[in-house]
GUPATI-801951 format. One record per residue: residue number from 1; x, y, z of N, C-alpha, C in turn. Coordinates in steps of 0.02 Angstrom, whole numbers, plus 50000, padded with zeros to 5 digits. Layout:
<rs>
k	n_east	n_north	n_up	ca_east	ca_north	ca_up	c_east	c_north	c_up
NUM	X	Y	Z	X	Y	Z	X	Y	Z $
...
</rs>
This chain:
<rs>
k	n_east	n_north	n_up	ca_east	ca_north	ca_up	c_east	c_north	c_up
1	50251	49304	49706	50219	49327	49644	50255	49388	49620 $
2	50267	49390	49565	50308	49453	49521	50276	49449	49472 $
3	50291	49526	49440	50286	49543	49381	50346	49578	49362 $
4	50334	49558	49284	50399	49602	49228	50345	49643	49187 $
5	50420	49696	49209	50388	49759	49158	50452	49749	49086 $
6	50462	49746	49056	50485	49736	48984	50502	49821	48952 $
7	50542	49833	48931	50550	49883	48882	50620	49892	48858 $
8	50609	49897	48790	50668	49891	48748	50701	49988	48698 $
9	50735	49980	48725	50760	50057	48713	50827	50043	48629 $
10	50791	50080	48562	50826	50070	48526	50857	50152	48506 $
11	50911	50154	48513	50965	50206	48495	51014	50222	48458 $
12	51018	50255	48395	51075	50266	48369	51127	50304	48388 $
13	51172	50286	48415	51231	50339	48460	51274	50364	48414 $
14	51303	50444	48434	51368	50456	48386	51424	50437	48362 $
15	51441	50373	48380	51474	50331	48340	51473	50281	48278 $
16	51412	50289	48280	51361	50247	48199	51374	50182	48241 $
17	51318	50177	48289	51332	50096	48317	51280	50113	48356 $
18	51256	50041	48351	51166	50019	48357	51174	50012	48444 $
19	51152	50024	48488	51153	50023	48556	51070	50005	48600 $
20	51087	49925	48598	51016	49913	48607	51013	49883	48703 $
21	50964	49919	48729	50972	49902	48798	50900	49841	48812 $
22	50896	49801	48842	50831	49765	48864	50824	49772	48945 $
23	50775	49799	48944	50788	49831	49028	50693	49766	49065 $
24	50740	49773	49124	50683	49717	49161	50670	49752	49214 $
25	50601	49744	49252	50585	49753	49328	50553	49708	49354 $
26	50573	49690	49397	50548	49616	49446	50496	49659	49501 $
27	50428	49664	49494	50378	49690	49528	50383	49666	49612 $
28	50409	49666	49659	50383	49634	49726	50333	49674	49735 $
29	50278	49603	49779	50213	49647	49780	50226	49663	49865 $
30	50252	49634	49904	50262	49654	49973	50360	49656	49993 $
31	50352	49696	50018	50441	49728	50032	50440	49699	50085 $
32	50511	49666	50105	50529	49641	50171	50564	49700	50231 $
33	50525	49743	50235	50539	49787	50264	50491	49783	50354 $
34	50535	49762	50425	50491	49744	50480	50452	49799	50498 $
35	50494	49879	50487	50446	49937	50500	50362	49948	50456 $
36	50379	49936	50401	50306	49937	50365	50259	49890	50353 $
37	50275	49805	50376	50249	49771	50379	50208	49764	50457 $
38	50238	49792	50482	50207	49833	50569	50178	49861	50554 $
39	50182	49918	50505	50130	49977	50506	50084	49954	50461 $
40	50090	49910	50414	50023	49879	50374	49977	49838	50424 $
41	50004	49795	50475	49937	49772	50529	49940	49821	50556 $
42	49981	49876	50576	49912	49922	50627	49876	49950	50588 $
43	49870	49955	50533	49829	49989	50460	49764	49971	50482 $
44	49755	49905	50447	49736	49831	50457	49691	49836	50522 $
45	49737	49835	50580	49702	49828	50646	49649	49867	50677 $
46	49690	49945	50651	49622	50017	50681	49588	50025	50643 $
47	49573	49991	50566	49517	49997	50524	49471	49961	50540 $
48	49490	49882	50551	49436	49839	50582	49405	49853	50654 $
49	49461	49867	50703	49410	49880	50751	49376	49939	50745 $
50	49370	49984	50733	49331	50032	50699	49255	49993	50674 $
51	49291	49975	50632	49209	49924	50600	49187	49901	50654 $
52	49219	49866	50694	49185	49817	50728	49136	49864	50796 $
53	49208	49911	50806	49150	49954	50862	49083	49994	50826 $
54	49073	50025	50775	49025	50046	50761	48979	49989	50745 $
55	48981	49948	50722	48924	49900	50712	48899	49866	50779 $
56	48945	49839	50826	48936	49824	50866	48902	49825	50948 $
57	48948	49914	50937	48920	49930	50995	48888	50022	50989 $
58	48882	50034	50945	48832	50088	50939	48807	50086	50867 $
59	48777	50039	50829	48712	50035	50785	48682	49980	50821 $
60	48701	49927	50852	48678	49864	50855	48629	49898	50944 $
61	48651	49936	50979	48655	49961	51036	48605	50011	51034 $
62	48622	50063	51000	48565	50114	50980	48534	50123	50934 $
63	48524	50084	50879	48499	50083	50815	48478	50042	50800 $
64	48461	49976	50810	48466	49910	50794	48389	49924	50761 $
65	48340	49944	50791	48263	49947	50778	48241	50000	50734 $
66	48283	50026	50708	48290	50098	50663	48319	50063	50599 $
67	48308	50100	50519	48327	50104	50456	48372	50135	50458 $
68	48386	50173	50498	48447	50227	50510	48503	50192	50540 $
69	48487	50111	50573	48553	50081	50585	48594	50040	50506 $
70	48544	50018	50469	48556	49972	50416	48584	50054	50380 $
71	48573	50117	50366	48607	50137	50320	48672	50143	50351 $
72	48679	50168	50410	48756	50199	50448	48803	50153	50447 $
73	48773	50063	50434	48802	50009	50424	48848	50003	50364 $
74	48785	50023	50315	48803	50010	50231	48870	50062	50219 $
75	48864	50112	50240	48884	50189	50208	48958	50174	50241 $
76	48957	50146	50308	49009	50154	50336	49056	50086	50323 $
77	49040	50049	50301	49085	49972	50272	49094	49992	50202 $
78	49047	50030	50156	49067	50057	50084	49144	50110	50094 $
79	49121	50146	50137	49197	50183	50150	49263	50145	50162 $
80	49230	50086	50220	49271	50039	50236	49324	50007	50159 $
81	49271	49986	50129	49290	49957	50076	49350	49985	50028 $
82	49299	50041	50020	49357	50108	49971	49445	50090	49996 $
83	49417	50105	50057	49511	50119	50116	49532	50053	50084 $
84	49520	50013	50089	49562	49950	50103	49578	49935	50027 $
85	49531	49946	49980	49547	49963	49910	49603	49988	49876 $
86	49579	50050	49897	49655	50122	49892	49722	50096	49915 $
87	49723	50057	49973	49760	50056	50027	49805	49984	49984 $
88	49760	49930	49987	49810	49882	49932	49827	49910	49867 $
89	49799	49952	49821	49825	49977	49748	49907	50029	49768 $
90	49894	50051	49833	49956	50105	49833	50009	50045	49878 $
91	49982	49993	49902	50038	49953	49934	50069	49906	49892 $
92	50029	49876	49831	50038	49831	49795	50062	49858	49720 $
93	50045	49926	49708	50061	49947	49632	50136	49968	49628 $
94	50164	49972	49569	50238	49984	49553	50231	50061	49549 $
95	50269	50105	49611	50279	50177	49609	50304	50183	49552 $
96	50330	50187	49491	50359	50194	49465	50427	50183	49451 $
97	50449	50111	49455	50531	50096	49460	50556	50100	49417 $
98	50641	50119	49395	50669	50134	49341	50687	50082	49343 $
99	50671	50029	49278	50720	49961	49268	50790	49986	49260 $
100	50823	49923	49263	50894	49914	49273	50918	49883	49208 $
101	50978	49878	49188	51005	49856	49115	51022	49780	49147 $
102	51027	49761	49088	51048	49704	49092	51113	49663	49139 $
103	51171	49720	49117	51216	49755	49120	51245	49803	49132 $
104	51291	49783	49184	51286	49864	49230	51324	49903	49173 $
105	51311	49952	49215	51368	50016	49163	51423	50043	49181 $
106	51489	50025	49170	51546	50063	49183	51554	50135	49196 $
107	51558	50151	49262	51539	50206	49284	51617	50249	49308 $
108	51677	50192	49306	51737	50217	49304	51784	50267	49261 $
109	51759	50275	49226	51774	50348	49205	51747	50420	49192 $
110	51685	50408	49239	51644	50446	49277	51691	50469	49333 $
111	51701	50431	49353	51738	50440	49425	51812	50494	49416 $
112	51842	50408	49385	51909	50450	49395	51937	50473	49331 $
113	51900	50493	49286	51891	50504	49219	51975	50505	49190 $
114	51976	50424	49186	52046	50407	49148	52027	50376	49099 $
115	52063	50377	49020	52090	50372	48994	52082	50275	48971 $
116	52121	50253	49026	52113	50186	49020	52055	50157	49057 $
117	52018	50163	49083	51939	50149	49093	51905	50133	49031 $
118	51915	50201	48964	51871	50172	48920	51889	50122	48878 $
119	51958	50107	48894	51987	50094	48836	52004	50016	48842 $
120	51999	50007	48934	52037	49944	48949	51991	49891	48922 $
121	52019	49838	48930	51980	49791	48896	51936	49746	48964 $
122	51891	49686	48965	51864	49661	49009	51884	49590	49029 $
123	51883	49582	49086	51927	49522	49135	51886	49458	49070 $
124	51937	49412	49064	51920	49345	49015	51846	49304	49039 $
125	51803	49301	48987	51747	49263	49034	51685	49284	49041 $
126	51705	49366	49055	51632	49418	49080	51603	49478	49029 $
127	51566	49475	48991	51537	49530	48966	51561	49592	48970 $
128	51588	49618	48904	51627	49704	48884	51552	49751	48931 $
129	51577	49798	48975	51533	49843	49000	51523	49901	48962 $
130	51500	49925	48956	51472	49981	48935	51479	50039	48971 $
131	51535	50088	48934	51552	50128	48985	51511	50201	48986 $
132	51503	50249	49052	51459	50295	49068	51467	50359	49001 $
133	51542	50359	48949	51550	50412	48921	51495	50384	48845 $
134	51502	50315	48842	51468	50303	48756	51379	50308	48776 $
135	51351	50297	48857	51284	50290	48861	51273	50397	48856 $
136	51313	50407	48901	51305	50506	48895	51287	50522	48835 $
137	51328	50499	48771	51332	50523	48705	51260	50518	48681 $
138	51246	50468	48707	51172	50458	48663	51106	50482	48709 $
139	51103	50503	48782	51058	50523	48811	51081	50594	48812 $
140	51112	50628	48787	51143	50709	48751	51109	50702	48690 $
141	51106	50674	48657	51088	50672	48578	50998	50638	48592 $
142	50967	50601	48636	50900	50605	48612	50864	50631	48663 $
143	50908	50661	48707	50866	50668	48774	50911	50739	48788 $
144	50918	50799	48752	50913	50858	48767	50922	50915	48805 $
145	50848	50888	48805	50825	50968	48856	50797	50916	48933 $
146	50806	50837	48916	50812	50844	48994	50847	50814	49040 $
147	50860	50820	49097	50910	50806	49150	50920	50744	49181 $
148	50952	50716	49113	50956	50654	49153	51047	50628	49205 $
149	50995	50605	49236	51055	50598	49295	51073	50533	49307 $
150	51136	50495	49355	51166	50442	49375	51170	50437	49430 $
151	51156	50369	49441	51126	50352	49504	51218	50297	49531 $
152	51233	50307	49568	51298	50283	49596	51268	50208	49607 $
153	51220	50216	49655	51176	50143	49671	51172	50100	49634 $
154	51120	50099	49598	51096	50078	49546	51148	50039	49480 $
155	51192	50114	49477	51241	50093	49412	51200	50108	49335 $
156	51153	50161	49363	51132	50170	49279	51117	50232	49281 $
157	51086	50251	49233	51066	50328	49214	50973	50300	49227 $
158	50957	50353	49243	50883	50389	49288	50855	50420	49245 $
159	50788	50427	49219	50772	50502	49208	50752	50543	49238 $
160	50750	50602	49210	50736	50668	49264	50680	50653	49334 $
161	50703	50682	49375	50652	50684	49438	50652	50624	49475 $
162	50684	50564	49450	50688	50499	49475	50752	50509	49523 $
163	50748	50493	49589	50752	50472	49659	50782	50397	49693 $
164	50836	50390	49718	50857	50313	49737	50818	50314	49826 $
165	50766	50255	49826	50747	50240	49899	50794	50197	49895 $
166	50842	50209	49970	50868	50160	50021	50833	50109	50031 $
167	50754	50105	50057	50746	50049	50079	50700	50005	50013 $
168	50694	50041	49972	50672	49990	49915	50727	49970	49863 $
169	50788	50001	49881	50823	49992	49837	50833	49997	49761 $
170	50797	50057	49736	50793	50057	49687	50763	50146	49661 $
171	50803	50157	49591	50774	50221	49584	50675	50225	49558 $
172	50681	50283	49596	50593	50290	49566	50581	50343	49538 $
173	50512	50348	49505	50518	50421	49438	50470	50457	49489 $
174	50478	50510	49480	50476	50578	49526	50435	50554	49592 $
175	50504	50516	49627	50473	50484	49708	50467	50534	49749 $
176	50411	50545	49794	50384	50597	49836	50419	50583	49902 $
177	50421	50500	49921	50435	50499	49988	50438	50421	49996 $
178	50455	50387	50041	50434	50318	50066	50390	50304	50119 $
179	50336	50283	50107	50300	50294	50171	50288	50235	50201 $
180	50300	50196	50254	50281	50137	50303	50214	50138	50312 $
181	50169	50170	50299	50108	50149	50315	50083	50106	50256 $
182	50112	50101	50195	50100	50066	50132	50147	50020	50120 $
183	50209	50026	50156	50279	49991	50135	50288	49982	50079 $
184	50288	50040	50046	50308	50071	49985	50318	50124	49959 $
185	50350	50131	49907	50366	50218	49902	50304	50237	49875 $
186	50301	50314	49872	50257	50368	49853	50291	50380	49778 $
187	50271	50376	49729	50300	50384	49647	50252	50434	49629 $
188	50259	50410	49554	50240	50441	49485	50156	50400	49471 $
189	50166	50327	49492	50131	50292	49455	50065	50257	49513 $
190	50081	50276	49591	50041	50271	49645	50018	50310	49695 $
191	50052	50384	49677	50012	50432	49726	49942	50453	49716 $
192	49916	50442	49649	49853	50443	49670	49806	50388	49731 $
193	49831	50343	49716	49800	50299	49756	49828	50308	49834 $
194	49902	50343	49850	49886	50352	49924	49847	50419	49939 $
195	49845	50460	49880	49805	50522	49937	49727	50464	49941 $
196	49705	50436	49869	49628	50411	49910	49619	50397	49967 $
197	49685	50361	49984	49702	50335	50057	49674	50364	50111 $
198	49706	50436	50101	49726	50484	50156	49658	50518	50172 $
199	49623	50503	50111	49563	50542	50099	49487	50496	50144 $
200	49520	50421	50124	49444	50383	50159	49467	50384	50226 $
201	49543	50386	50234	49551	50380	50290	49504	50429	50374 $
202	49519	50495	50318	49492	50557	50363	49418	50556	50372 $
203	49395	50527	50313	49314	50517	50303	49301	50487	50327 $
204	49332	50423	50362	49303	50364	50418	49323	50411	50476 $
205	49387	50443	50504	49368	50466	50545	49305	50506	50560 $
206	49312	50543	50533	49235	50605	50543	49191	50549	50534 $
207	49159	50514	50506	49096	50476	50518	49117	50435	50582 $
208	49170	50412	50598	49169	50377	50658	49138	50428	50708 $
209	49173	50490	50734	49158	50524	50776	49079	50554	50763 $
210	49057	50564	50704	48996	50594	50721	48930	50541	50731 $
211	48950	50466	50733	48890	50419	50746	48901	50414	50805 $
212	48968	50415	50848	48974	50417	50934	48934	50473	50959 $
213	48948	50522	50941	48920	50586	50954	48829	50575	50956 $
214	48836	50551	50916	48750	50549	50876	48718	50486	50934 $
215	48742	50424	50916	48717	50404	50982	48727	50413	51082 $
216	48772	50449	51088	48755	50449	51143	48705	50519	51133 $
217	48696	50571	51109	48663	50632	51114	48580	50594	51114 $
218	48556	50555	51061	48498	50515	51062	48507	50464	51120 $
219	48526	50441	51122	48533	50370	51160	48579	50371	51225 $
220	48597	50433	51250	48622	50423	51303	48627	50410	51362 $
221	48555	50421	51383	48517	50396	51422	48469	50351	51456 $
222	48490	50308	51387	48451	50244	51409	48483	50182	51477 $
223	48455	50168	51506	48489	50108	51544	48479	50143	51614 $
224	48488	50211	51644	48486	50256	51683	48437	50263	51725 $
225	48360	50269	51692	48302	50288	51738	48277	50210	51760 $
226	48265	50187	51834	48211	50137	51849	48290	50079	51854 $
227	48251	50031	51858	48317	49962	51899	48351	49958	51836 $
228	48413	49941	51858	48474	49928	51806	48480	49860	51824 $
229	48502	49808	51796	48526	49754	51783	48603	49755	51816 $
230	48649	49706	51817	48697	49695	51813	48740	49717	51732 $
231	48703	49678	51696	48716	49630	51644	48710	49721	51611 $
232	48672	49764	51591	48657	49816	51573	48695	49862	51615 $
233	48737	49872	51659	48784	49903	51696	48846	49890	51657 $
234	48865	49814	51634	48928	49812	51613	48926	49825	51527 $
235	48855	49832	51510	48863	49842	51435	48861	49900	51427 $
236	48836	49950	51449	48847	50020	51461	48915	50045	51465 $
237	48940	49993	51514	49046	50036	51532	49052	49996	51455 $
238	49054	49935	51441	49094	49922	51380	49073	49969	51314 $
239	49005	49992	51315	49013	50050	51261	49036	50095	51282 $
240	49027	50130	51353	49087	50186	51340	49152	50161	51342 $
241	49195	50115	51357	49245	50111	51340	49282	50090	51262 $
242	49237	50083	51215	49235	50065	51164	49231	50138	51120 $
243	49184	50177	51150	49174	50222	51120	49220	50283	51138 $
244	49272	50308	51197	49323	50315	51188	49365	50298	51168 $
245	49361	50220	51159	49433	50227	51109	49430	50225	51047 $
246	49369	50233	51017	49369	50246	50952	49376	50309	50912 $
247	49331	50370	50956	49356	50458	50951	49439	50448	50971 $
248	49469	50422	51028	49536	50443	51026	49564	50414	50953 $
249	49547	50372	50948	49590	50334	50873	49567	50373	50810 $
250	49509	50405	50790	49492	50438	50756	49525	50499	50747 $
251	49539	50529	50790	49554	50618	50811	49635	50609	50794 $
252	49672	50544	50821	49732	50532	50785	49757	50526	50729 $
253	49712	50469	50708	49707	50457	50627	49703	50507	50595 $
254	49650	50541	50616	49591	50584	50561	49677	50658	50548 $
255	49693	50677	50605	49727	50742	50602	49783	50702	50571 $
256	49826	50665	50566	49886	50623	50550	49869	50635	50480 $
257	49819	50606	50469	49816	50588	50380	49786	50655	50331 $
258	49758	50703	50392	49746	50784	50374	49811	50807	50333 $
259	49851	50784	50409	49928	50851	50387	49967	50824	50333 $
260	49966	50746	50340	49995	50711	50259	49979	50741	50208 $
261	49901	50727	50200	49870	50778	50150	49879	50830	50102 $
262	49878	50873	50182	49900	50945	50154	50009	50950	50130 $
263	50029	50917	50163	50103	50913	50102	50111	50877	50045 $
264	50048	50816	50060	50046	50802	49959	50021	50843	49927 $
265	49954	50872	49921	49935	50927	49890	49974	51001	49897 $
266	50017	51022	49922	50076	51064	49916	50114	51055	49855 $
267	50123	50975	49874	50204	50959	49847	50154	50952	49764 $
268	50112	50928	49759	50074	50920	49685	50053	51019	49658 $
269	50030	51040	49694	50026	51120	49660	50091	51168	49652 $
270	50143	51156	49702	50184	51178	49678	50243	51131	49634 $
271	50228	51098	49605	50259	51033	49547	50335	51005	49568 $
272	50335	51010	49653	50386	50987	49679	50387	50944	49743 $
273	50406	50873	49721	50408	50829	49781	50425	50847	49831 $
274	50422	50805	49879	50471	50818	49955	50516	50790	49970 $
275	50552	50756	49928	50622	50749	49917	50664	50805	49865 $
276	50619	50834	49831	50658	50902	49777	50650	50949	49837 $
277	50592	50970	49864	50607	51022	49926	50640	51020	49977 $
278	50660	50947	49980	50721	50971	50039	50780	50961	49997 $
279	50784	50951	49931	50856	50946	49908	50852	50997	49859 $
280	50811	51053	49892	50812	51126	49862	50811	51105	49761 $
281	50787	51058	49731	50794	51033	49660	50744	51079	49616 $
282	50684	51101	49644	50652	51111	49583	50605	51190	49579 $
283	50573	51208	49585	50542	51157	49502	50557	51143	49451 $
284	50545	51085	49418	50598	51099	49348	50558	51099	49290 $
285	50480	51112	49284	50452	51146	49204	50413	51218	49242 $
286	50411	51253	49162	50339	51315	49188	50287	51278	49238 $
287	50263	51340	49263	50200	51359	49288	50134	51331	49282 $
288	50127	51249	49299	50040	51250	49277	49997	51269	49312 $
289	49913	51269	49298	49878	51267	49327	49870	51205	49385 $
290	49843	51222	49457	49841	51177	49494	49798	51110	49450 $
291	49729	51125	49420	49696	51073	49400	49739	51021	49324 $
292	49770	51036	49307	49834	51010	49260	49873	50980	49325 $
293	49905	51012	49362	49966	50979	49397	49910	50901	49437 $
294	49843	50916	49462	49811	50868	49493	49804	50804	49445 $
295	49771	50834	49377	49756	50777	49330	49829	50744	49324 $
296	49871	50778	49327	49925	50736	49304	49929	50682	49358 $
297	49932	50689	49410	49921	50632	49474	49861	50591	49463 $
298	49801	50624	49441	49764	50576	49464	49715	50532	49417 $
299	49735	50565	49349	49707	50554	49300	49671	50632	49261 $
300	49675	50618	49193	49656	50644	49145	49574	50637	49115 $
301	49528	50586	49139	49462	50563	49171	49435	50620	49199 $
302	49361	50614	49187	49312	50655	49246	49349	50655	49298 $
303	49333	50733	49368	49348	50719	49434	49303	50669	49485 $
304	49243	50656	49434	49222	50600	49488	49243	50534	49480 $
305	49279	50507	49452	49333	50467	49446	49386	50461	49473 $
306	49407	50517	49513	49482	50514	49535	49465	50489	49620 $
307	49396	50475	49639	49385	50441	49717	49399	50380	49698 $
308	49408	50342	49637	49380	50278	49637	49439	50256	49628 $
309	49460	50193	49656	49520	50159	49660	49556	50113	49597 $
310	49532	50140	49553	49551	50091	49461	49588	50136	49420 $
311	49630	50115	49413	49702	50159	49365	49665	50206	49312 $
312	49693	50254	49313	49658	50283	49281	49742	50355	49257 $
313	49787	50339	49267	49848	50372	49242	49897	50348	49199 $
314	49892	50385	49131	49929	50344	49083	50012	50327	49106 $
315	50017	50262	49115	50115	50259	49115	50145	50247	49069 $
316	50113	50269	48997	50179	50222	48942	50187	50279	48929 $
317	50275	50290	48916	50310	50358	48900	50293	50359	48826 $
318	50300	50415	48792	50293	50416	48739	50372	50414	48691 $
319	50371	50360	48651	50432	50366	48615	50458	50450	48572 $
320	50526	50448	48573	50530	50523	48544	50584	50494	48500 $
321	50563	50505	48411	50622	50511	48361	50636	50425	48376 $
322	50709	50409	48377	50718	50339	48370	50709	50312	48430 $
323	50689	50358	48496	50698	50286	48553	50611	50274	48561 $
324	50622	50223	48569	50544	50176	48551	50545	50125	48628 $
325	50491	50123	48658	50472	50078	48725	50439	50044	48703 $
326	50446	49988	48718	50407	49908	48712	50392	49878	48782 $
327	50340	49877	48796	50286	49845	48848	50259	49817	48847 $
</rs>
């Protein structure tokens, strides 16, 4: 399954000649990548058993005869839900990819800036390229004041803040990072949806650990006073062994997706990815306010909107003067 993103870039360049590009993106919704398709079932794997141990073996165990088991049920599969929500929108949505031309772009007199590069003509058969000095002329003339750059990879021009991932192969607009737990990059157009991630993530931890907590402190003692069973001996070790390994998996998770956290919200207040901070790049506008630099991630919407997993961040650039986007 794919999607095309469509947009048509119309330009008058300093040569009085019409320069029309039709640019395509072929959406993959899952990357053939073996590291992140690993890390999407263990995603997958410690969320469900999670579910399964709290329902199973401490509401069903210590709560079962209580209203207080049916809510810790509800509250804690609604969270459930959120995660897995968040978790497909940031695995499945387009970070922000820079389409590609039709046509690559002659990037040889970029290089070895001769003379006969622009001038030579093209092998019999194959489409005149378009060389890197006539596309400059016209992203100088409508594009200014900002920095647009060339991507060797790719074979095209980028705009500002856009990033080539190695393993997606492709440039992205102000890419933060690639992360394997989504097997996908971190962009422009899906980091809101991984911090939700990061966010239900931590929130199932802490509710995981404080209903363990909660039932054995109430319920810890049951099974203990007067004859024990067999059968009630081994269901006892299987909740505690269940219920250690769910605080250990929690306390992992929970701090893992803490410290993520705290470097996306860094990298968003101080208006610089973590690919510009380690390639010493930015910042590259004034000073905003943190709640501006957030809306810009997460939407321009109420903040009680920005938990909820439904797009809510405008992506259509705005045309400037003659260049016009079609979507």
């Amino acid at each position: 399954m794919s999607r095309s993103l469509y947009k048509t870039i119309s330009c008058r360049g300093a040569l009085n000649s019409d320069v029309r590009f039709h640019l395509e993106v072929n959406m993959v919704l899952v990357r053939k990548d073996p590291c992140g398709i690993v890390c999407l079932l263990m995603t997958y794997g410690a969320v469900l058993y999670a579910d399964y141990v709290v329902i199973r073996w401490i509401v069903m165990q210590t709560m079962s005869e209580s209203y207080w088991g049916i809510f810790h049920v509800v509250i804690f599969n609604v969270i459930t839900l959120m995660l897995f929500m968040s978790h497909s929108r940031a695995v499945f949505s387009d970070p922000g990819i820079v389409p590609l031309p039709p046509n690559r772009i002659d990037f040889s007199d970029h290089h070895s800036n001769s003379k006969d590069s622009l001038n030579s003509a093209p092998p019999p058969g194959k489409p005149a390229l378009r060389t890197s000095s006539l596309i400059h002329n016209i992203f100088c003339n409508f594009f200014p004041e900002e920095d647009w750059t060339i991507c060797t990879r790719c074979e095209m021009y980028r705009p500002p803040r856009a990033h080539h991932c190695r393993i997606c192969r492709r440039c992205i607009r102000r890419m933060d990072h690639h992360c394997p737990w989504i097997n996908n990059c971190v962009g422009e157009w899906n980091q809101k949806y991984f911090i939700q991630f990061l966010f239900y993530v931590a929130l199932l931890s802490g509710y995981s650990i404080l209903l363990v907590a909660m039932s054995w402190y109430y319920h810890g003692n049951e099974g203990i006073s007067g004859l024990a069973t067999r059968e009630v001996i081994q269901v006892k070790q299987s909740r505690i062994l269940h219920s250690v390994l769910l605080v250990l998996e929690s306390i992992l998770f929970g701090l893992f997706v803490c410290a993520i956290a705290c470097d996306q919200f860094d990298a968003i207040f101080s208006d610089e990815t973590l690919v510009e901070q380690v390639k010493k790049q930015g910042p590259f506008r004034p000073k905003k306010s943190k709640m501006s630099l957030l809306a810009e991630v997460c939407g321009h919407s109420h903040w009680a909107k920005w938990l909820l997993p439904c797009h809510s961040v405008e992506r259509r650039i705005e045309p400037k003067s003659a260049l016009s986007y079609v979507v």
